[in-house]
C-alpha positions in Angstrom: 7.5 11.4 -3.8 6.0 7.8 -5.8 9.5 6.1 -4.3 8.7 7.4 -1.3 5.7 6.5 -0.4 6.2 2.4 -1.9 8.7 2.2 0.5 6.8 3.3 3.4 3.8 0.8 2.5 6.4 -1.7 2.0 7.6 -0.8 5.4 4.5 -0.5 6.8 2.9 -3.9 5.8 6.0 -5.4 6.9 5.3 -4.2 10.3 1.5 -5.0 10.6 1.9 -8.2 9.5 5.1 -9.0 12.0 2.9 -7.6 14.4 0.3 -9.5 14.0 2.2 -13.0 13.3 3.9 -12.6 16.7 1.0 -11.6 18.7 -0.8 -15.3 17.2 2.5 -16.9 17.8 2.4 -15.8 21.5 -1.5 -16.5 21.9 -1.0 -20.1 20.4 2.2 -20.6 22.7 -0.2 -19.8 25.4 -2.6 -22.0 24.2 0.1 -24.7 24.3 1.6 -24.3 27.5 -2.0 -24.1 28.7 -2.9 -27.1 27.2 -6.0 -26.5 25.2 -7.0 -29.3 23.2 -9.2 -27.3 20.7 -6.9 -25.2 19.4 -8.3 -24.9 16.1 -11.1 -23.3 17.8 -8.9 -20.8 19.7 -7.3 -19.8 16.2 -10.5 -19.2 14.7 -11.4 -17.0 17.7 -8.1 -14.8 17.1 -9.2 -14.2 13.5 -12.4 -13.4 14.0 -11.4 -10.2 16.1 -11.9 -7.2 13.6 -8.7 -5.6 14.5 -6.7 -8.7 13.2 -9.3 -9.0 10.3 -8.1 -5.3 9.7 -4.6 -5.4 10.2 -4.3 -8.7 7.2 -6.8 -6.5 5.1 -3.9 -3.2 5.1 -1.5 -5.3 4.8 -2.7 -6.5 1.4 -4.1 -3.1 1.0 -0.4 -1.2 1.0 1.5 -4.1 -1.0 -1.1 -3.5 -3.7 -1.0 0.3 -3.6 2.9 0.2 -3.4 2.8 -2.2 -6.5 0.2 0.7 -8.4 2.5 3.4 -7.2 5.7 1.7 -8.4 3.9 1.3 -12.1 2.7 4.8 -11.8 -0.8 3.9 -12.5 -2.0 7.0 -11.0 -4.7 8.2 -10.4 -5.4 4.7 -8.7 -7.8 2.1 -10.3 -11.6 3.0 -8.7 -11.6 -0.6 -7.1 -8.5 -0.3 -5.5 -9.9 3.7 -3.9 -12.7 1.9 -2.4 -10.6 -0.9 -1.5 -8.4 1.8 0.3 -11.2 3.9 1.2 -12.8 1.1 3.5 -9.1 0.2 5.3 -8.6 3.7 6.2 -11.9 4.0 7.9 -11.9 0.8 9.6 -8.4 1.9 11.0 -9.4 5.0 12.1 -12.2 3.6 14.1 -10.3 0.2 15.3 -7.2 3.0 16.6 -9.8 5.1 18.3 -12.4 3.1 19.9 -8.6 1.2 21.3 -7.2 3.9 22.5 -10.2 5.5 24.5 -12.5 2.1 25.1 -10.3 -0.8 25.2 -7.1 -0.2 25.8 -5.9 -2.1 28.9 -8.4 -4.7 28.4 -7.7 -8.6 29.2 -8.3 -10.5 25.4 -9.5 -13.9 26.3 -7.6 -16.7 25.6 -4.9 -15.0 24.2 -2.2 -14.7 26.7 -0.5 -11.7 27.4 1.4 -11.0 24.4 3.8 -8.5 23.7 2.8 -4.6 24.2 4.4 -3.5 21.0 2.2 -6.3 19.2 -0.7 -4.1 20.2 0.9 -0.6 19.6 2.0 -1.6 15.8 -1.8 -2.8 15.1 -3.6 -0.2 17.5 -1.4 2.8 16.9 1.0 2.8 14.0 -1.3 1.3 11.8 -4.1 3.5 11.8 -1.7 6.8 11.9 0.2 4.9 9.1 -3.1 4.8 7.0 -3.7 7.9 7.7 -1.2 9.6 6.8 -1.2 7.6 3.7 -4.7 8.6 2.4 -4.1 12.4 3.2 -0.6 12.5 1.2 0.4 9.9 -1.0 0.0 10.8 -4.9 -2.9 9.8 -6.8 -6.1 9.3 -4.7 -9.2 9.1 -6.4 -12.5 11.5 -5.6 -14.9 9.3 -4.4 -18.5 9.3 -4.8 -20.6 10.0 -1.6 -22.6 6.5 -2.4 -19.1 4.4 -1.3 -19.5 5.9 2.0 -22.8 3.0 2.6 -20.7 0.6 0.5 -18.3 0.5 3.6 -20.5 -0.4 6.1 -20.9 -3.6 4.7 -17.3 -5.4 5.9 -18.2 -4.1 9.9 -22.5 -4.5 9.9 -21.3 -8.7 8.0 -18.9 -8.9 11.5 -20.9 -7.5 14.2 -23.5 -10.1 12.7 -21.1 -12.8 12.6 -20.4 -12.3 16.0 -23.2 -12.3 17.7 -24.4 -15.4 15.7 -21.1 -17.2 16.1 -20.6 -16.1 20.0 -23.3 -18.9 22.0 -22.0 -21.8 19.5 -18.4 -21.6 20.6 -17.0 -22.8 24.0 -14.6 -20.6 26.1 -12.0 -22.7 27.1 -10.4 -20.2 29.1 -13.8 -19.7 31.3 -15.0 -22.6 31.2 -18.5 -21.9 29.7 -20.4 -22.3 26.2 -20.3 -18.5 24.9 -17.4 -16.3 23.4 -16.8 -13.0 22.8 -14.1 -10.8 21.0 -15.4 -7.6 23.0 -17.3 -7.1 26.6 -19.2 -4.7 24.9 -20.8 -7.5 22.5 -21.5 -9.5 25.7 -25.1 -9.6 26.8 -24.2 -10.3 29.8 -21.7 -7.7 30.6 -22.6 -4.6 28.4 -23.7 -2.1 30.1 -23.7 1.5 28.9 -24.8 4.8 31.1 -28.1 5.3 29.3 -30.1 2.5 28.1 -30.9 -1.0 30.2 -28.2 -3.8 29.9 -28.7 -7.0 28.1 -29.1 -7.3 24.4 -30.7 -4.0 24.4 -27.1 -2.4 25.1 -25.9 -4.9 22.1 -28.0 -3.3 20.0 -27.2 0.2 21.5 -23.2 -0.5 21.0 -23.8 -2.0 17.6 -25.3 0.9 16.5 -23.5 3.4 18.0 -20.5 1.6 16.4 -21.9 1.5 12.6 -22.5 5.5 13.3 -19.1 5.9 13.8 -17.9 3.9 11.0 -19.9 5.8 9.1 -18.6 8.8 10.3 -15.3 7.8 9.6 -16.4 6.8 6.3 -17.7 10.3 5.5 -14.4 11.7 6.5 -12.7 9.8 4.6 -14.5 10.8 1.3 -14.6 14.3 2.6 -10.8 14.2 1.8 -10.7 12.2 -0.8 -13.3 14.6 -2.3 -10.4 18.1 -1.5 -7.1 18.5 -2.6 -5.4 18.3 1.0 -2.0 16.9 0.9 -2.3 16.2 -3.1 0.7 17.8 -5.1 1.0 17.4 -8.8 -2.1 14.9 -10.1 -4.9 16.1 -10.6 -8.1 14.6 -8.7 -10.2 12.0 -11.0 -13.8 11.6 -10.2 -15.5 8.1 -10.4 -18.5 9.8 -10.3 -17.4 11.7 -14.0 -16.2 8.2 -15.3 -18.0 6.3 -17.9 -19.8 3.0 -16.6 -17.6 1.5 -18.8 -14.4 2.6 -17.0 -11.9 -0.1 -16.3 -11.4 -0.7 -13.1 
């Protein structure tokens, strides 16, 4: 089962991170044939979309838990749960709000890129995690209180966004604001029951932390039951002494 599962994170790392590699291979060969001149710029803008931020996060994520898996340190350190924890939800929120919202949908300044670029960091990936937190051996019982502790990676971007957005100039559009999603965009946001404009920021911000922090509660819901565990027995951090190494 241990042997199992390292290779799958090997495998799965592997894949994210050749996803992503070749997707900002084919947006700076865009870039290039396009002839940007600030393409330092146009690279900071690919990394600052939360799906790539994500997709480099898991992949460090699953080469550490295959490593803790291979040693058969189990149950896994408490850092590296929460560590795990947060990946899963972001995935599981970044693979839905795809799939239903964005799917489809032009990225600026990126090229086309390849479509199983997108399916490896918008599909697999998520299922991948998935899958991983409901059956690979030794995952911790979290405490309830990590579930606000993993609001702080997406409440730090939307932030950084919206802050970094009117100081960077769209080279594709010719004009001094950039966005990673419409739905951050003043100017195009635009939802069915509130006024447009930075009130529907504000409404899709929010509406987005609620769902991370759904996901979030989920994900400690399971860590917090037995599902898919076979053969070690659930630790709880919130039963460990302060002193506890992590």
């Amino acid at each position: 089962m241990r042997s199992t599962f390292v290779l799958l994170r090997v495998l799965v790392a592997a894949a994210v991170l050749t996803a992503t590699t070749v997707s900002f291979l084919d947006s700076h060969a865009f870039w290039v044939e396009a002839r940007f001149r600030d393409r330092a710029t146009l690279a900071a803008n690919f990394f600052s979309y939360i799906t790539v931020e994500v997709c480099l996060l898991a992949v460090v994520v699953l080469l550490i838990g295959a490593v803790v898996l291979a040693r058969g340190a189990l149950p896994e350190p408490r850092w590296f749960a929460w560590l795990r924890a947060g990946v899963v939800t972001y995935m599981v929120v970044i693979g839905v709000v795809y799939n239903l919202l964005l799917r489809g949908t032009v990225v600026t300044g990126a090229g086309a890129g390849q479509d199983w670029t997108n399916e490896v960091m918008h599909v697999v990936a998520p299922l991948a995690l998935i899958l991983d937190w409901l059956f690979a051996p030794g995952r911790r019982r979290l405490s309830w209180a990590v579930v606000p502790a993993l609001l702080a990676f997406p409440v730090a971007w939307f932030v950084y966004t919206i802050i970094r957005a009117p100081l960077v100039y769209d080279q594709m559009k010719h004009e001094q604001v950039w966005y990673p999603y419409p739905f951050l965009d003043p100017r195009l946001a635009d939802p069915p029951i509130v006024p447009g404009g930075m009130i529907a920021v504000v409404f899709y911000v929010v509406a987005m932390t609620a769902v991370f922090a759904s996901a979030g509660w989920l994900t400690v819901l399971i860590s917090r039951r037995s599902i898919g565990q076979r053969g070690t027995p659930a630790v709880s951090a919130e039963k460990e002494p302060v002193n506890a190494a992590f």
